[in-house]
VOTI-446452 format. One line per 3 residues: number of its first residue (from 1); for each residue x, y, z of C-alpha. Coordinates in nm, 2 decimals. Layout:
% VOTI-446452
NUM	X/Y/Z ~ ...
END
This chain:
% VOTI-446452
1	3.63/2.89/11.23 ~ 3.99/2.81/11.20 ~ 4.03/3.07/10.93
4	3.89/3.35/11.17 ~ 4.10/3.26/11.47 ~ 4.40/3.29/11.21
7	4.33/3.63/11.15 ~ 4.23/3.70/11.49 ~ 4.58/3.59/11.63
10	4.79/3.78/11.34 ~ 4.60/4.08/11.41 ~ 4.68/4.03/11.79
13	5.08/3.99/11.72 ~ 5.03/4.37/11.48 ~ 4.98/4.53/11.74
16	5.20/4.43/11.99 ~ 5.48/4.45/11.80 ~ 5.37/4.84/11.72
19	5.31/4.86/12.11 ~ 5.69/4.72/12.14 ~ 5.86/4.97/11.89
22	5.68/5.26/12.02 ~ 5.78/5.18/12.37 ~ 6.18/5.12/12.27
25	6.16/5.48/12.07 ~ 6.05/5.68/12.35 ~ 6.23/5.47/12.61
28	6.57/5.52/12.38 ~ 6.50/5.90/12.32 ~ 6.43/5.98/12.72
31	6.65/6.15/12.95 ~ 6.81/5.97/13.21 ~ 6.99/6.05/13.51
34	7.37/6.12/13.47 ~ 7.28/6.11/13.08 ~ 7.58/6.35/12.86
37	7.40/6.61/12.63 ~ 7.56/6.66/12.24 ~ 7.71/7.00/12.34
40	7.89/6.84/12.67 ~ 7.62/6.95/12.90 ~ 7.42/6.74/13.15
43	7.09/6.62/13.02 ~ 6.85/6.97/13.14 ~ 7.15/7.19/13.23
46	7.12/7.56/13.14 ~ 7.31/7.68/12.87 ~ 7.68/7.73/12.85
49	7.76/8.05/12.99 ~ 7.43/8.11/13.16 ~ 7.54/8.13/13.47
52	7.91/8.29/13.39 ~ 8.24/8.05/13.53 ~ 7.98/7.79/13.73
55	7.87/7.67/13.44 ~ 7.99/7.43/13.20 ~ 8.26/7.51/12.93
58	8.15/7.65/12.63 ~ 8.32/7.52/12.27 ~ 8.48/7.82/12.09
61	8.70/7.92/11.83 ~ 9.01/8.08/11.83 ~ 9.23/8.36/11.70
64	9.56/8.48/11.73 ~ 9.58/8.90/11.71 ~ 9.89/8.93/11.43
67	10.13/9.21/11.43 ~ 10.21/9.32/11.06 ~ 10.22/9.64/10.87
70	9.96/9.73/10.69 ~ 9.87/9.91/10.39 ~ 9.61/10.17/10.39
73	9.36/10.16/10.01 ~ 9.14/10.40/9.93 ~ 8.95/10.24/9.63
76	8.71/10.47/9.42 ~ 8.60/10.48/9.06 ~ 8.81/10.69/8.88
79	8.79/10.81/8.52 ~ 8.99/10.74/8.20 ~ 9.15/11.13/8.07
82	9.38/11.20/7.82 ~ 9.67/11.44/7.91 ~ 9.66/11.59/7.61
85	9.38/11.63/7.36 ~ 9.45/11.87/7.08 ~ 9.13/12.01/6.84
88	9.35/12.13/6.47 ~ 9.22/12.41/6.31 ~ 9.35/12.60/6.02
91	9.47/12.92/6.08 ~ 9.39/13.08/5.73 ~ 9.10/13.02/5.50
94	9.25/12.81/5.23 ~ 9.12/12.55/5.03 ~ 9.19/12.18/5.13
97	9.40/12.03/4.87 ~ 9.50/11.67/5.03 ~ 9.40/11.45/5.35
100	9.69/11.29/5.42 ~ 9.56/11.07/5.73 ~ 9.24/10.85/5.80
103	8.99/10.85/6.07 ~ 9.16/10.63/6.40 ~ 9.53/10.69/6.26
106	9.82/10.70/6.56 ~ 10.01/10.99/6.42 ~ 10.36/11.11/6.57
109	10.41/11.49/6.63 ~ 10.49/11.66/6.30 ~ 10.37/11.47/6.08
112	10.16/11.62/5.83 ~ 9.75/11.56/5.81 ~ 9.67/11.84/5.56
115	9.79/12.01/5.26 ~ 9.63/12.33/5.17 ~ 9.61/12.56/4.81
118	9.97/12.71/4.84 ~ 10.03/12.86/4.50 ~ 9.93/13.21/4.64
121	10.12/13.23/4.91 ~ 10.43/13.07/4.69 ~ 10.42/13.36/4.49
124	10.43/13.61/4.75 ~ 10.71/13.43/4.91 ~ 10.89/13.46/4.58
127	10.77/13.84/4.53 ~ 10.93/13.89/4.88 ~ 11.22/13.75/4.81
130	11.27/13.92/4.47 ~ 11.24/14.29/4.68 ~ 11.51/14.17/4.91
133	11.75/14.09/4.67 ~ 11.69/14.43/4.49 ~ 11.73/14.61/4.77
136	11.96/14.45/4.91 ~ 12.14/14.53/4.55 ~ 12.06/14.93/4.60
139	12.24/14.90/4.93 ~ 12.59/14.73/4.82 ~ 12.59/15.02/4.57
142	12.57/15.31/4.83 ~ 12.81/15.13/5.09 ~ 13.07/15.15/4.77
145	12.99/15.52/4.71 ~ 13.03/15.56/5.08 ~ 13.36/15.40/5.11
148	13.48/15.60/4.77 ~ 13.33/15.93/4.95 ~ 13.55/15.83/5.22
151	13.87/15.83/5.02 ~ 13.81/16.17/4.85 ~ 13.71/16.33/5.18
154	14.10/16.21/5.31 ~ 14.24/16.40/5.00 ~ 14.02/16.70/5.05
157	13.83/16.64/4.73 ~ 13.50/16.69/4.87 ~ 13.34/16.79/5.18
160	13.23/16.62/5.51 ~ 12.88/16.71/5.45 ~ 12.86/16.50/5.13
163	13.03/16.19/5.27 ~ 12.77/16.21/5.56 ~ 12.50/16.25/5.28
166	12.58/15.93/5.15 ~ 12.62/15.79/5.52 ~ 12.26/15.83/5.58
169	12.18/15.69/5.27 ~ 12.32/15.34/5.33 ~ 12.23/15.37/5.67
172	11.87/15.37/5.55 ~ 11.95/15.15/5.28 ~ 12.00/14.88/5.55
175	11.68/15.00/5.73 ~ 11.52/14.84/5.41 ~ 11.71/14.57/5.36
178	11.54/14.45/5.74 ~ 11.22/14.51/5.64 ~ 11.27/14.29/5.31
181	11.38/14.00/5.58 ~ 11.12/14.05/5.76 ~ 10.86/14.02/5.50
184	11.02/13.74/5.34 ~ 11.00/13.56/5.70 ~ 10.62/13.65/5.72
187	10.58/13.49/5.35 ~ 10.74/13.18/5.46 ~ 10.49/13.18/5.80
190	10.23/13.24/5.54 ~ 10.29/12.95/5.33 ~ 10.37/12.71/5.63
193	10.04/12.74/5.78 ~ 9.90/12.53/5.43 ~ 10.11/12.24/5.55
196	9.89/12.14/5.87 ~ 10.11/11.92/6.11 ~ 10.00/11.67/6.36
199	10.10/11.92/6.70 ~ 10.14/11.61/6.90 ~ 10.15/11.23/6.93
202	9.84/11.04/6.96 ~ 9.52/10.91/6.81 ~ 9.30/11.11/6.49
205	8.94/11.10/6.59 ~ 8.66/11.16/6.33 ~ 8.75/11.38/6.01
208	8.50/11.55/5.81 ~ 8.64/11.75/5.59 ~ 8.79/11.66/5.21
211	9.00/11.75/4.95 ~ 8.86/12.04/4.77 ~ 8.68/12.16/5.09
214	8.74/12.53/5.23 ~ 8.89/12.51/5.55 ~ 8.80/12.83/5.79
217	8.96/12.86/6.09 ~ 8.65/12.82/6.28 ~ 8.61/12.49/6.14
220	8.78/12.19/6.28 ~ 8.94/11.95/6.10 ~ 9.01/11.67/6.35
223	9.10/11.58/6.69 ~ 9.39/11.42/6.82 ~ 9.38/11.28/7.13
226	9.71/11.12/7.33 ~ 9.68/10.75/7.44 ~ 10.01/10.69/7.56
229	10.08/10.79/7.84 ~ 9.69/10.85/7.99 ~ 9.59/10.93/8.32
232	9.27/10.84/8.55 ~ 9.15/11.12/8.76 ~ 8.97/11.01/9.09
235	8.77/11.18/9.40 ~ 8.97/11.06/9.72 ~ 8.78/11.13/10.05
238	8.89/11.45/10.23 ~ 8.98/11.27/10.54 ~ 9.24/11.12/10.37
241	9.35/11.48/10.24 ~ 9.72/11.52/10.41 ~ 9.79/11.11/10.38
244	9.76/11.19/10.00 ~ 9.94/11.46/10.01 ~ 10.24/11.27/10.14
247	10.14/10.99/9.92 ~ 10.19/11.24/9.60 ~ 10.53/11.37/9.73
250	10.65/11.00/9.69 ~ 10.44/10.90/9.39 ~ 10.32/10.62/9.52
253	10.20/10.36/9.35 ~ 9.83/10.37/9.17 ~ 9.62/10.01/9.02
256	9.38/10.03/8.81 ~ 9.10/9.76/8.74 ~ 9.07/9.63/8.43
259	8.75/9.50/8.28 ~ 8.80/9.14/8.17 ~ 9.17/9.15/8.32
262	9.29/8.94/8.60 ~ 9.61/9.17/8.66 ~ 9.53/9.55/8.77
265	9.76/9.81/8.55 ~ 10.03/10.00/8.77 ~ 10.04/10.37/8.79
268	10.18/10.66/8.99 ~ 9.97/10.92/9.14 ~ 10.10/11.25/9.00
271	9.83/11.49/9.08 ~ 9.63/11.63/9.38 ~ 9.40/11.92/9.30
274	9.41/12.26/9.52 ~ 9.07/12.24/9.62 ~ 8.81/12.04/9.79
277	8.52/11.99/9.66 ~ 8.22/12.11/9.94 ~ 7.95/11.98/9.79
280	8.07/11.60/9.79 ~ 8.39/11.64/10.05 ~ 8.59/11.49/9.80
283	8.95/11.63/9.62 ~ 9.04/11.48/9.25 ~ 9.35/11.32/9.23
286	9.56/11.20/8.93 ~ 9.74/10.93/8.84 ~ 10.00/10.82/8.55
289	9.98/10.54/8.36 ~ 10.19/10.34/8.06 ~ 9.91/10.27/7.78
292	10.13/10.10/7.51 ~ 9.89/9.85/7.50 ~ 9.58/10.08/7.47
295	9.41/9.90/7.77 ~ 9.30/10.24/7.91 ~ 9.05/10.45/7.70
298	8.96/10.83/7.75 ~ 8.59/10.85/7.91 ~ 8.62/10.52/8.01
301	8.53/10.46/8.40 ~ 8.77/10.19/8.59 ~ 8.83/10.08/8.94
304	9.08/10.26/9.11 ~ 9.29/10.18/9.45 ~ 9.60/10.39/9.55
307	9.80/10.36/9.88 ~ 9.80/10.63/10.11 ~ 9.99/10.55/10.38
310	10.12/10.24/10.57 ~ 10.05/10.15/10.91 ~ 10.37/10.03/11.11
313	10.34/9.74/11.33 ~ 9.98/9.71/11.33 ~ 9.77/9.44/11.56
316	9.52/9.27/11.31 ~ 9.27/9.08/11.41 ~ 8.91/8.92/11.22
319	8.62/9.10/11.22 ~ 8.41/8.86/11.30 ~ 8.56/8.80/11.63
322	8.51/9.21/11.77 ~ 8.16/9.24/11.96 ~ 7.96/9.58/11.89
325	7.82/9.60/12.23 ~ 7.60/9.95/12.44 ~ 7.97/10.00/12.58
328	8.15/10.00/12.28 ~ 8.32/9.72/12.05 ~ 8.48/9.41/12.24
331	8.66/9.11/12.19 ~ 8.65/8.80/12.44 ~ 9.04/8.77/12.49
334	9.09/8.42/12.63 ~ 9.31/8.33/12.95 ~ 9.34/8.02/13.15
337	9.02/7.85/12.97 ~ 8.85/8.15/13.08 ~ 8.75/8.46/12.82
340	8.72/8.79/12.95 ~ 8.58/9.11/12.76 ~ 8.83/9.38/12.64
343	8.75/9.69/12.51 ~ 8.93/9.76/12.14 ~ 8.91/10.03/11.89
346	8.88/9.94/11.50 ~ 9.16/10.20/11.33 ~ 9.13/10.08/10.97
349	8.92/9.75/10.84 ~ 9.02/9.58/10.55 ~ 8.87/9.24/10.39
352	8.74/9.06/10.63 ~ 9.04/9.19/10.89 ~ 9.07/9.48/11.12
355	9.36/9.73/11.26 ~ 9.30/9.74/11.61 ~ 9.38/9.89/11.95
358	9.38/9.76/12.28 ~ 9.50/9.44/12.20 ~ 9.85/9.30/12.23
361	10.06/9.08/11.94 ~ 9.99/8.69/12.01 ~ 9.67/8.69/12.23
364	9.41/8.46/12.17 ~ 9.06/8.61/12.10 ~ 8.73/8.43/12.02
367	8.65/8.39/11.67 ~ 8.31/8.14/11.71 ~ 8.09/8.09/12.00
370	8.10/8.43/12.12 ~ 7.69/8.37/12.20 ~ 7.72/8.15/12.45
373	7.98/8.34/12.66 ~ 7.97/8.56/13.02 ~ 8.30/8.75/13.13
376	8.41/8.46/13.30 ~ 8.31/8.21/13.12 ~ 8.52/7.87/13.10
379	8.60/7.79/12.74 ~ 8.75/7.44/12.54 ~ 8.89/7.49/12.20
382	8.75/7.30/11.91 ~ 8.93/7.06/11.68 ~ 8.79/7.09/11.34
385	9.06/6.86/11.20 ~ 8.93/6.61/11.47 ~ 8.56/6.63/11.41
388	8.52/6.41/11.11 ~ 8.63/6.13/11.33 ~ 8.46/6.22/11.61
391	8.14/6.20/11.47 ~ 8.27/5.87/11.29 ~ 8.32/5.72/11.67
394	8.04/5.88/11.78 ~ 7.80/5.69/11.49 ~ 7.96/5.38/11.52
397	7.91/5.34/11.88 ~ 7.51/5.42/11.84 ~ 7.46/5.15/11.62
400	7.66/4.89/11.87 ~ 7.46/4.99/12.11 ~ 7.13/4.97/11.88
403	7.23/4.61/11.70 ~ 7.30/4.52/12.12 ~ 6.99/4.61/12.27
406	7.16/4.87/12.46 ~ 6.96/5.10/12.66 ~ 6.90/5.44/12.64
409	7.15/5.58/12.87 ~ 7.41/5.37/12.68 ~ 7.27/5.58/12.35
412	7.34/5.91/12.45 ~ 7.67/5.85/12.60 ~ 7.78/5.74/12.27
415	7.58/6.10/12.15 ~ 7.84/6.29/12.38 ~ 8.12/6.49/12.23
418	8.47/6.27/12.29 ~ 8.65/6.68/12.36
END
């Protein structure tokens, strides 16, 4: 018997103490009259802002509109192009007697990638030469009969007719002589063209011809395309037509992304094409660029931001703090601990910033809390560097309160924001 009432009584003091902590939970967690809310409000108040400047004052954020100048990007992808890309052909059929450079050379301008079969075209170089020395020969002898016809016709030994005869003679003579120089030039053309010559600077591509191949001048016999400099041709938006137009004038300044580079490469735009494109409403641009380092490759797509203009003295402001609203875009411009909407144009947006009108230099706008706000509304400014403690306060004096026995009104005091 004594065994039962021992169980009977523990099970008795069970449940009162879960009657007890169930009552001290909901007693603790139960609003009271004159109780403070988290947000600063009174315990079943409406909202902040609900009811415009009556009600209480709503935490917010601020920002100050900055006055600075501001560049205006247009970033695109452009494309890597060579300025100059030059396909070598021969220009007479001629047998390929010597490759003198390898597939991925970096040849200068001039300096020679093939050597063709010139023994023919020695030889008629030589035969030309030999005719112009002949006749060049035939002519030194009639300009001495001339000048000898001369003489005699002074002493009236002959007549005038014969010492004109022998005038025409050297006169044609020289006539031949020309034509001698003029063949031997050709010659000499003839047997330059079987010394092929890098035309300019730059990079061989793929070569697929030999030594002992026939070269025909419809065949080519490599590429050579220029590295350095390279440009990067880009579409620009045709709304920004006559800023790049002025931007060209000045060359102003062109970056290109890299792949796998943390530093963009710095051109100049050099080129603006005559045309718009109506299909896309684009115009292709051009810009310059120093490639000693081969960093830029022709084909090769990059990212590509040039400046087209420069906004003096612009008002910049976040864009998180500007309010698409049925009127328009707004910003809550604060005044007095009271916010009031203002009307503001975006000109140019940027990162997370805008260039707006409507707004002057220094005013305070709302960045956070816009929700909760009414024209009118009353506003306090939060502290973020003073939160941490805040809260620290805040926590220590719940669980004084809760170690005390405190009651529940004490509790959410101690929940109410010390701003």
């Amino acid at each position: 018997m004594a065994l039962k009432a021992l169980h009977i009584a523990a099970g008795a003091a069970g449940i009162a103490l879960v009657a007890g902590a169930a009552w001290w939970y909901h007693a603790s967690n139960a609003p009271v009259s004159g109780a403070v809310a988290a947000d600063g409000r009174a315990a079943g108040a409406p909202a902040p802002g609900a009811s415009g400047s009556t009600g209480p004052a709503a935490l917010v954020t601020l920002a100050v509109a900055q006055k600075q100048d501001v560049p205006v990007d247009v970033t695109v992808n452009g494309s890597v192009m060579s300025l100059n890309s030059v396909d070598v052909r021969p220009q007479v059929s001629n047998m390929i007697q010597k490759v003198h450079v390898k597939e991925g050379d970096f040849v200068k301008a001039g300096q020679p990638l093939f050597t063709l079969d010139s023994r023919a075209d020695q030889a008629n170089l030589a035969k030309a030469k030999a005719q112009q020395q002949k006749d060049e020969a035939t002519l030194a002898d009639l300009e001495r009969q001339y000048k000898r016809s001369q003489e005699l016709l002074a002493q009236n030994f002959i007549a005038k007719s014969a010492t004109e005869t022998v005038l025409a003679q050297v006169e044609a003579q020289r006539a031949t002589v020309a034509a001698d120089r003029a063949a031997v030039q050709s010659a000499a053309v003839a047997l330059s063209f079987d010394e092929i010559r890098a035309p300019i600077a730059g990079r061989t591509g793929a070569i697929a011809v030999f030594a002992g191949t026939l070269a025909q001048p419809a065949t080519s016999l490599v590429t050579i395309t220029q590295l350095d400099p390279i440009a990067v041709s880009f579409p620009v938006p045709e709304g920004r037509l006559q800023d790049l137009l002025q931007a060209s004038k000045a060359r102003s300044p062109v970056l290109a992304m890299i792949p796998g580079k943390p530093a963009p490469l710095r051109g100049a735009l050099s080129f603006v094409d005559n045309t718009v494109d109506p299909q896309v409403g684009t115009v292709r641009a051009k810009a310059q660029f120093d490639n000693g380092e081969h960093l830029l490759w022709p084909g090769q797509y990059v990212n590509t931001s040039v400046t087209v203009r420069t906004i003096k003295d612009a008002v910049v402001v976040p864009l998180a703090a500007i309010i698409t609203s049925p009127n328009g875009r707004i910003v809550y411009v604060v005044k007095d601990d009271a916010v009031q909407p203002r009307k503001v144009e975006i000109d140019y947006s940027f990162a997370d910033k805008a260039v707006v009108k409507g707004l002057q230099p220094g005013e305070r706008i709302v960045l956070e809390g816009k929700q909760n706000l009414r024209p009118g509304s009353r506003v306090r400014i939060e502290k973020p560097s003073g939160a941490p403690a805040a809260k620290g306060a805040a926590s220590g004096a719940r669980g004084a309160a809760s170690s005390a026995g405190a009651p529940a009104s004490a509790l959410l005091a101690a929940r109410r924001d010390p701003t």
